[in-house]
C-alpha positions as CSV (number, residue, x, y, z in Angstrom):
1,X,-8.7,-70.2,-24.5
2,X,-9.1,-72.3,-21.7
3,X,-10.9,-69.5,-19.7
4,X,-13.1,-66.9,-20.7
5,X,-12.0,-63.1,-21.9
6,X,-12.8,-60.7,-19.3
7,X,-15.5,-58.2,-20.8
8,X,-14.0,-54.7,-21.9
9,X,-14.6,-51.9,-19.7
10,X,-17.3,-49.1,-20.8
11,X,-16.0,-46.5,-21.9
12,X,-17.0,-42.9,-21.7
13,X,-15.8,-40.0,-24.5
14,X,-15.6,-36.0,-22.8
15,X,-15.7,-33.2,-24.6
16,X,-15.2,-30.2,-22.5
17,X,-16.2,-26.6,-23.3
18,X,-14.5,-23.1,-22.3
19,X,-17.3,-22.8,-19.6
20,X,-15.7,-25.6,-17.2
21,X,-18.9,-28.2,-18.8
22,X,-18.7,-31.6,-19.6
23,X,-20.8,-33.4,-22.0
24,X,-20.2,-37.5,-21.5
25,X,-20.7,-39.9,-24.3
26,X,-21.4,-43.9,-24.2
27,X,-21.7,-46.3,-27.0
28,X,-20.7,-49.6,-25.7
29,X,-23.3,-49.8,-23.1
30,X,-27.6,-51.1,-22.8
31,X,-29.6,-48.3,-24.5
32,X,-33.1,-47.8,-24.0
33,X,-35.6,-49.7,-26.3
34,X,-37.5,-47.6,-28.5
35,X,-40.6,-46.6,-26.9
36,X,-39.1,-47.3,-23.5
37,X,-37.7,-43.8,-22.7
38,X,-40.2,-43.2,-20.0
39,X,-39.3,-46.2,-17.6
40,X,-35.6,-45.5,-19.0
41,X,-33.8,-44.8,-15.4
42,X,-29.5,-44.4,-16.7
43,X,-27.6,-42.3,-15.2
44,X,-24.0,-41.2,-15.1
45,X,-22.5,-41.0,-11.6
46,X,-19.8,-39.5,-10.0
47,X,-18.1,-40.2,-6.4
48,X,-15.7,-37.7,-4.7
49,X,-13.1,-40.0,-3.9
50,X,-11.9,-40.0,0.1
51,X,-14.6,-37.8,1.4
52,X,-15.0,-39.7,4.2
53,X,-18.6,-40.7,5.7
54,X,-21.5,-40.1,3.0
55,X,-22.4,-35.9,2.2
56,X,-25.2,-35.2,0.5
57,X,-22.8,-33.3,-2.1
58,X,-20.2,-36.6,-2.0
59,X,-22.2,-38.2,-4.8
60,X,-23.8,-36.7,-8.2
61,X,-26.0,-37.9,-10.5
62,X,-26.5,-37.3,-14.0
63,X,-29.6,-38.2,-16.6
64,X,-28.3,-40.1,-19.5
65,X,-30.2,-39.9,-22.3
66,X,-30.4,-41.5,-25.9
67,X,-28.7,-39.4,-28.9
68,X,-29.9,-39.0,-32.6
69,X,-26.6,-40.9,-33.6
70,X,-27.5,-43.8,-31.5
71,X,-25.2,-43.3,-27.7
72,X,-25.9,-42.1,-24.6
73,X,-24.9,-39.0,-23.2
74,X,-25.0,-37.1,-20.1
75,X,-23.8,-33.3,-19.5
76,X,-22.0,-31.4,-16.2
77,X,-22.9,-27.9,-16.8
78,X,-20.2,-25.6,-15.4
79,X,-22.8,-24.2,-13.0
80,X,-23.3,-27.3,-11.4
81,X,-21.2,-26.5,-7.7
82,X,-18.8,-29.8,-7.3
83,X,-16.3,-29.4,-4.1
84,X,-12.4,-29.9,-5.2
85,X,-11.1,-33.2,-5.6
86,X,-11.2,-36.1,-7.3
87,X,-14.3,-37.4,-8.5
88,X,-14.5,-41.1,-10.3
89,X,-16.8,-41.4,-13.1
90,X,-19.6,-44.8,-13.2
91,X,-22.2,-45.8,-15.2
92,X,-25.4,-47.2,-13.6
93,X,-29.0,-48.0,-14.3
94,X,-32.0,-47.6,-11.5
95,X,-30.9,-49.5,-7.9
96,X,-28.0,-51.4,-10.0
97,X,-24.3,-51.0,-8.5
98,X,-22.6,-48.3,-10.5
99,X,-20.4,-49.9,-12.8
100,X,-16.7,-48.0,-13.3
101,X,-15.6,-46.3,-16.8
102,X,-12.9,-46.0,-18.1
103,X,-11.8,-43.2,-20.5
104,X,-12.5,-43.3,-24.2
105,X,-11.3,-39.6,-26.5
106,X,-11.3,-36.7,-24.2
107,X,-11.5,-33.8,-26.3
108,X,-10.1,-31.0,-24.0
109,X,-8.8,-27.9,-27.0
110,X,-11.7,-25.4,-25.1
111,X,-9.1,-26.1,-21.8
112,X,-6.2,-24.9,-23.4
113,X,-5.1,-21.2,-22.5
114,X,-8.5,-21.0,-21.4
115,X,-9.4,-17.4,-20.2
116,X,-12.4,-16.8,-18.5
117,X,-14.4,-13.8,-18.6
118,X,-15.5,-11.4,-15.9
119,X,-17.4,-12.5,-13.4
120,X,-17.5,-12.4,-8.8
121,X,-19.0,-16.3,-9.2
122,X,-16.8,-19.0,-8.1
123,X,-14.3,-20.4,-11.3
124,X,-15.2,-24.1,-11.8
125,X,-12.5,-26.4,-13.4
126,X,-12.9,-29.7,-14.7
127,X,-10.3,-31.7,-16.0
128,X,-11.1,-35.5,-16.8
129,X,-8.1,-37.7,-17.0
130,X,-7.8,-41.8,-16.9
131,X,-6.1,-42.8,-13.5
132,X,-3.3,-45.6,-13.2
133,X,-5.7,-48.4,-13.5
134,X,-6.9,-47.1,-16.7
135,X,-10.3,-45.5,-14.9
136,X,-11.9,-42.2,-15.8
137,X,-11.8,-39.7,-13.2
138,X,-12.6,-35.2,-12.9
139,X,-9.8,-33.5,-11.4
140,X,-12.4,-30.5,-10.0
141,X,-11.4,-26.8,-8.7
142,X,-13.7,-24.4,-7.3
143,X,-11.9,-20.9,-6.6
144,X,-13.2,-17.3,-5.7
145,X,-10.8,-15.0,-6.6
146,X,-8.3,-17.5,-8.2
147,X,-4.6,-16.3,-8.9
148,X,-3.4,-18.4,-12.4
149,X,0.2,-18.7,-12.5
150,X,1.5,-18.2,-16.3
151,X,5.2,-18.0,-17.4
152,X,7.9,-18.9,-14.9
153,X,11.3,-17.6,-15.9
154,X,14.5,-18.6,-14.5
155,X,16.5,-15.3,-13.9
156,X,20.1,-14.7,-12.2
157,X,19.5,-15.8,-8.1
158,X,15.5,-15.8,-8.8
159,X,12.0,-16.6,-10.5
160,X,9.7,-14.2,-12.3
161,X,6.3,-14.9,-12.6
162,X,3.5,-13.6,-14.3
163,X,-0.1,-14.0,-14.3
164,X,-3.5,-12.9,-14.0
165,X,-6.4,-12.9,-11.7
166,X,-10.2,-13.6,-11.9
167,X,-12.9,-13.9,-10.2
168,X,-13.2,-10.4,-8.3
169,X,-15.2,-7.4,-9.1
170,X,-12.0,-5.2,-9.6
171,X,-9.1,-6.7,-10.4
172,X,-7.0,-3.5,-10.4
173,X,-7.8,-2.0,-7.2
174,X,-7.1,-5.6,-5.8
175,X,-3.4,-6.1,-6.6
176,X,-3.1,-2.1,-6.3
177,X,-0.2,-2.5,-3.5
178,X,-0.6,-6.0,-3.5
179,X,2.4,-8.4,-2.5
180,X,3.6,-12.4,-3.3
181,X,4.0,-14.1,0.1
182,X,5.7,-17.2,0.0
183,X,4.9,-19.2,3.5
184,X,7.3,-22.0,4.7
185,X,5.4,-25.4,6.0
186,X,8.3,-26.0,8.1
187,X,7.3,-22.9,10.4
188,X,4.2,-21.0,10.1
189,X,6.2,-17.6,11.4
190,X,8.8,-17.7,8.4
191,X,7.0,-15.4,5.8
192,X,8.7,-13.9,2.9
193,X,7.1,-11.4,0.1
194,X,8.0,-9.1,-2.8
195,X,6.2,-6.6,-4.6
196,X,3.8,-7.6,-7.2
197,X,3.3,-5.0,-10.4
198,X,0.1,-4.8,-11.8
199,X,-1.4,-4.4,-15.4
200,X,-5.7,-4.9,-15.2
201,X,-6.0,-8.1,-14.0
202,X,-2.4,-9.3,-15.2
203,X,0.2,-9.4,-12.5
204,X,4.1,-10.0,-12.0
205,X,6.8,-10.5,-9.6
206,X,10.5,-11.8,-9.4
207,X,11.1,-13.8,-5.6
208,X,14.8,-14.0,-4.7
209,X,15.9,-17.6,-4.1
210,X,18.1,-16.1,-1.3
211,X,15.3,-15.0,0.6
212,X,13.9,-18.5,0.9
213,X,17.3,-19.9,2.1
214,X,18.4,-17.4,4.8
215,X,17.0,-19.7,7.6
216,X,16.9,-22.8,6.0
217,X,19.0,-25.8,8.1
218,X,18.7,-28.4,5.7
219,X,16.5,-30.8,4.4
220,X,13.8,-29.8,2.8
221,X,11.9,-26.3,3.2
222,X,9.0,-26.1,0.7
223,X,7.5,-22.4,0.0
224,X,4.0,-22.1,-0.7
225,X,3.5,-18.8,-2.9
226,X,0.2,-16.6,-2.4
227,X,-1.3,-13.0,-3.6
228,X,-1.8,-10.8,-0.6
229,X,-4.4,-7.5,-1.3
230,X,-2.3,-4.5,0.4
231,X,-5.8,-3.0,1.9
232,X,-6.1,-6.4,4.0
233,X,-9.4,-6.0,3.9
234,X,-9.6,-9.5,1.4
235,X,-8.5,-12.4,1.8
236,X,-4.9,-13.8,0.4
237,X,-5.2,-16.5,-2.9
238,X,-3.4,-19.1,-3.1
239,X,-1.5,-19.1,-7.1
240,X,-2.1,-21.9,-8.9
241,X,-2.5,-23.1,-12.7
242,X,-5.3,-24.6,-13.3
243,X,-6.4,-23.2,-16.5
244,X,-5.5,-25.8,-18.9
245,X,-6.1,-29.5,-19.7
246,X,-3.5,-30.9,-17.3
247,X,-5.1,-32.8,-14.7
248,X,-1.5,-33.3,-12.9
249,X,1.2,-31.2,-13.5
250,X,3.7,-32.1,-10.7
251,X,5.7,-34.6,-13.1
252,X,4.8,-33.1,-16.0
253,X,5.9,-29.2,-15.4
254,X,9.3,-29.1,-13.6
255,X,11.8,-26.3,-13.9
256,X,15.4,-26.5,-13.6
257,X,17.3,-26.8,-10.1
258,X,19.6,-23.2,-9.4
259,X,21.8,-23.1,-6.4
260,X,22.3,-20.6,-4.1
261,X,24.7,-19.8,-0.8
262,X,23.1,-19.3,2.5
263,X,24.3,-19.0,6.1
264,X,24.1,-22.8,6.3
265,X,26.0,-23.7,3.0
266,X,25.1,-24.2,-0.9
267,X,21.3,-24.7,-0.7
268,X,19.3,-26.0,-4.2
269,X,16.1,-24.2,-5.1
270,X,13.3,-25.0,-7.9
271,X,9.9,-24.4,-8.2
272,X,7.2,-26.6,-8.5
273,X,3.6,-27.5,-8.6
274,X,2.4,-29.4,-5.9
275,X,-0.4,-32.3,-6.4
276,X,-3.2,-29.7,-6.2
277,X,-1.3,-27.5,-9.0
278,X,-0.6,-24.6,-6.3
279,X,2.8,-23.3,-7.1
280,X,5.2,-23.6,-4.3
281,X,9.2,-23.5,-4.1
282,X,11.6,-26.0,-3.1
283,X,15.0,-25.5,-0.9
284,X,17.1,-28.4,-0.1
285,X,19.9,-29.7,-0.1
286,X,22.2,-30.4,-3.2
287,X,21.8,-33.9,-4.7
């Protein structure tokens, strides 16, 4: 070869557990000599990507330290408070430039239907995932309550959701009364809600697609969906689905287009999940 190979990238395994932890393991990278541990300065780093100027809580570092079976590891307790985003995952030893990892096996089965037990903390999700250029990165959540979207069904003229929420003292007397308000970005004053049933913590509604499209002009009118507490005395949440191992479901979970008629002709509705994995609806116009 007439020039010489680039070096591979170091790579980094995850295995995540049902507490929203992360344990990171490295094998292709310097180790520590034996004996050596206590001038041994490794350290897994991680960067919230577009934070703007430097924050003491922008950057996080993490102690790697040698393993009986002969790699490095480093662990992200879930009670370790990291802001939402996107955080990038490098590698880096004392005052050296962090060097970028890319993903090696992500064991993610403690993600799936993961339900979390009772608790007023804030819910921390983690949910590593190799970018476009073949880099490891955390998709991060940090919710207090959080509202997790479950089933969607498709019925006549509407969608009927179900789903359950977490992180409040009592989730009963919280959706007591409680309503699904679905805001329009267009205009702040267009708000539109239905009644929410309540089961515990589990909840359920069906929203009319005809209510979304009674003042829509068209274009495009998107619909973000929340859980408003009838006392008013909490705040609304904002129903997402998080609660998995999907670090980006916008391409990956999408429902079939209905149409409906409205005042200002055949309008086409869907839901979606937007790139933060907040459920939201979709008018526009037919394709």
């Amino acid at each position: 070869m007439s020039e010489a190979a680039e070096a591979a990238p170091t790579r980094a395994d995850c295995v995540a557990d049902s507490a929203g932890g992360l344990t990171f393991h490295i094998s292709d990278w310097p180790r520590p000599e034996p004996g050596s541990y206590d001038d041994w300065n490794g350290a897994l780093v991680l960067r919230l990507r577009g934070a703007g100027p430097p924050a003491a809580d922008d950057e996080v570092r993490l102690p790697l330290g040698p393993t009986a079976d002969g790699r490095l590891q480093a662990a992200l307790p879930g009670t370790v408070a990291l802001p939402e985003g996107r955080w990038d995952v490098f590698v880096a030893y004392g005052d050296q430039e962090p060097e970028r990892l890319a993903p090696g096996l992500r064991d993610l089965r403690s993600l799936v239907d993961r339900r979390p037990g009772p608790s007023t903390s804030p819910l921390s999700v983690r949910i590593p995932y190799a970018t476009k250029h073949d880099n490891l990165s955390l998709r991060t959540w940090r919710r207090v309550p959080h509202a997790e979207a479950g089933e969607i069904r498709l019925e006549d003229g509407a969608m009927a959701v179900s789903g359950r929420l977490y992180r409040v003292e009592s989730p009963g007397d919280w959706l007591a009364g409680a309503v699904v308000e679905a805001r329009c970005r267009r205009d702040k004053t267009l708000v539109r809600t239905a009644p929410v049933t309540a089961d515990g913590a589990g909840f359920s509604f069906t929203l009319p697609y005809a209510r979304l499209a009674e003042n829509w002009g068209g274009g495009a009118d998107l619909w973000n969906l929340w859980l408003r507490p009838a006392d008013g005395t909490a705040a609304p949440v904002r129903l997402a689905r998080i609660l998995d191992d999907v670090a980006d479901k916008k391409e990956i979970f999408t429902y079939p287009v209905r149409t409906v008629d409205a005042p200002h002709g055949t309008a086409t509705v869907r839901p979606y999940y937007t790139v933060d994995n907040d459920l939201s609806v979709k008018v526009a116009d037919p394709d």
